[in-house]
C-alpha positions in Angstrom: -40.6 22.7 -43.3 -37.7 23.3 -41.4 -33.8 22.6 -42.5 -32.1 21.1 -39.3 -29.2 22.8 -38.2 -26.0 22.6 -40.5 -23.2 21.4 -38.8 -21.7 24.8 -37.7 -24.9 25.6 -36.1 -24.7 22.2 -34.5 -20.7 23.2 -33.4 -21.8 26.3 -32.1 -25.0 25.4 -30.1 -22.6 22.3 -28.4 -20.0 24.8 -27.3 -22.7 27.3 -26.1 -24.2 24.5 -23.7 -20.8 22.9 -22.6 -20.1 26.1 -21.7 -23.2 26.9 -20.0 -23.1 23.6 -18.1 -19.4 23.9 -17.2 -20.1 27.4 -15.4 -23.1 25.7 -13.6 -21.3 22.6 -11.9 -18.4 25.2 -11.0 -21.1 27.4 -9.3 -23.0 24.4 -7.6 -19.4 23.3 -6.8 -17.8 26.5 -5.6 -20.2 29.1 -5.1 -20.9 31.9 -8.0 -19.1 34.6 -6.2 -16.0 32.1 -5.7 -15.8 31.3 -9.7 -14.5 33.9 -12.4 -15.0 33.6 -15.8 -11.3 32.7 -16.7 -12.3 29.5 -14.3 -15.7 28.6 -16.3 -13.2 29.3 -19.9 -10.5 27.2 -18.6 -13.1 24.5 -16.9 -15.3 24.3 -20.3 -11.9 24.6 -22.5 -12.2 27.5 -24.5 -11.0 31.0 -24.8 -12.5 33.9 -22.5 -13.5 35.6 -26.0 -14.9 32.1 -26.7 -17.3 32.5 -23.9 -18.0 36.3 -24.3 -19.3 35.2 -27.7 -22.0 32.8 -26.4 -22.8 34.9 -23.1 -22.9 38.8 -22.2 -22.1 38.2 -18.5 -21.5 35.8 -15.7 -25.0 36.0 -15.0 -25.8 35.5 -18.8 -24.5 32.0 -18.1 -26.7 31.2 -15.3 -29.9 32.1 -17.4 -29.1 30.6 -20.1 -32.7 30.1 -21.5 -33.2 33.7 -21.0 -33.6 34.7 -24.6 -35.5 31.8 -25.7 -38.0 32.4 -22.9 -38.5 35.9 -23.6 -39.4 34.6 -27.6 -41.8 31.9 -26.1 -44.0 34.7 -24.0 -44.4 36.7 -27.2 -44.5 33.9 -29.9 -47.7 33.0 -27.5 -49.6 36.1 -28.8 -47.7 36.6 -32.1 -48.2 32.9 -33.0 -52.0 31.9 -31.2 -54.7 30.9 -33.3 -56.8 33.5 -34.2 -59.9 32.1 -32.4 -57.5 31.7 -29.0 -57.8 34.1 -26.8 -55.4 36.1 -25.8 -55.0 35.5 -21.9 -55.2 31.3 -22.3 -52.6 31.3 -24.7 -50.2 33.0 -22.3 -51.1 31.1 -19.6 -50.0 27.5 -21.5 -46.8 29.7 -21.9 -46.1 29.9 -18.1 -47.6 26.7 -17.7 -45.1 24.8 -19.9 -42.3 27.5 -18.7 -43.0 26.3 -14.8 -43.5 22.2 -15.7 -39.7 22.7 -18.0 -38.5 24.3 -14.4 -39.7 21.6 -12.3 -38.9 19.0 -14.2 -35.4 18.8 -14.2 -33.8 17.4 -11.1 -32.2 20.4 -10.7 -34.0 23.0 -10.6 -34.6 23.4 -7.1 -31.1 24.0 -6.7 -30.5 26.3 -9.2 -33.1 28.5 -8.1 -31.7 28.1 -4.8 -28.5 29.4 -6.2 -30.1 32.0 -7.5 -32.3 32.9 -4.3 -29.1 33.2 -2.3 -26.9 35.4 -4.8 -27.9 39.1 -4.9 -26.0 39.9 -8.0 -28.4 36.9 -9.8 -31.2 38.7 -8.7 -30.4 42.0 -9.4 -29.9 40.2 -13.1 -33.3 38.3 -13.1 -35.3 41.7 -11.9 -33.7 43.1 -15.0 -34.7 40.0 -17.1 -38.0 40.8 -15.9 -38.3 44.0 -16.8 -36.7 43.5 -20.6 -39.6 40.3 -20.7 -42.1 42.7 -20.0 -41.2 44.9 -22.7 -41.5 42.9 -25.3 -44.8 41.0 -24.3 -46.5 44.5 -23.6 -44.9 45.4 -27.2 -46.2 42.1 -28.5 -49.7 42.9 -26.8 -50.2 46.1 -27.8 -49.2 44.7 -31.9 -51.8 42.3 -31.1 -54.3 44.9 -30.5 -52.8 47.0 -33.7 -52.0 49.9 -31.1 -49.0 52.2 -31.5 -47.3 51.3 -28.4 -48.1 49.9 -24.9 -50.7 51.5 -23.2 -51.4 50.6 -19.5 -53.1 47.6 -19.8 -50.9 46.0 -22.1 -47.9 47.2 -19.7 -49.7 45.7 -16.6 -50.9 42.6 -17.6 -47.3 42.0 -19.6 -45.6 42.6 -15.7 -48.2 40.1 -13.9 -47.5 37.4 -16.7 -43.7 37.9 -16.4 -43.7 38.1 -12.8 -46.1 35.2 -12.6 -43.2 32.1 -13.6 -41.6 33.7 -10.5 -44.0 33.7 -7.6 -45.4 30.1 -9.0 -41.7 28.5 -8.6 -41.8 29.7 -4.9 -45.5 27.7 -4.5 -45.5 24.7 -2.9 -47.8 23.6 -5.8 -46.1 25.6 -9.0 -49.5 24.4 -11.4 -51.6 25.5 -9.0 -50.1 29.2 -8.5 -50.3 29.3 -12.1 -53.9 28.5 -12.2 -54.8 31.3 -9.4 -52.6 33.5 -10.7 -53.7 33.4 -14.7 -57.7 34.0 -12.7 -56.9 37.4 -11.4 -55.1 38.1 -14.9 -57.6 37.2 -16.3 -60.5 39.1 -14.4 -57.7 42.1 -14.7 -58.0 41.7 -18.4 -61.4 41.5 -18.3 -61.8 44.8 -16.7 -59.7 46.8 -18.6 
């Protein structure tokens, strides 16, 4: 069972969120380019070191579920049943990662935002890449190998990369779908 959060935890997580909510109505607002950090600290009312603590970079406070998502992708193969297969079990992880996307009202304009600011993509590409990492790393655990191998590095990149071209769809579930059936047959054949 699992103790809920003692009240500095609770303090702490509050702050983290005002801050990252603050920085997103003052990029909405403004434009990111057009807001500095000082501006999100001084909006959010806390001290620059305040906010460094909580986020590594501007960017860091765009994707602010960055960490948990990586953690999701590998809990999904570190945490499945052992009678789930591998590839399904990653798949509900996009799934539920693209319906949390879609279904706040604002996610369309966020990723907008994002779409339209090189610097945030330059920072999700790298996102990418660190995701992909860790669920290769988490594969190739799975499969008790030493480290990634091919395979585990390939079919980590097309899952990773697969929230992304399934929030450009015009249908998001049904990208996933397609996309998790050439995974799939990709897994099969290796």
């Amino acid at each position: 069972m699992t103790e809920p959060p003692g009240r500095r935890a609770r303090k702490k997580a509050a702050t983290r969120q005002k801050i990252a909510d603050t920085a997103l109505r003052l990029f909405l607002e403004r434009g990111y380019d057009e807001v500095g950090i000082r501006d999100v600290a001084t909006a959010a009312d806390v001290a620059v070191t305040t906010l460094f603590a909580h986020f590594a970079s501007k960017e860091a406070l765009v994707f602010e579920q960055d960490e948990t998502f990586e953690q999701r992708l590998t809990r999904a193969v570190t945490d499945r049943p052992p009678t789930q297969p591998l590839i399904p079990a990653l798949r509900d992880a996009i799934e539920a990662q693209v319906r949390y996307c879609g279904a706040t009202e604002g996610g369309a304009i966020i990723w907008n935002l994002i779409d339209e600011t090189p610097s945030l993509r330059r920072y999700e590409e790298t996102m990418r890449v660190r995701h992909t990492e860790s669920l290769a790393a988490a594969i190739a655990a799975d499969l008790e190998l030493a480290e990634p191998n091919t395979a585990c590095r390939t079919i980590a990149r097309f899952v990773v990369d697969a929230h992304s071209l399934a929030r450009g769809s015009a249908d998001p579930e049904a990208a996933v779908a397609e996309i998790f059936r050439m995974i799939e047959a990709a897994w099969a054949a290796a």
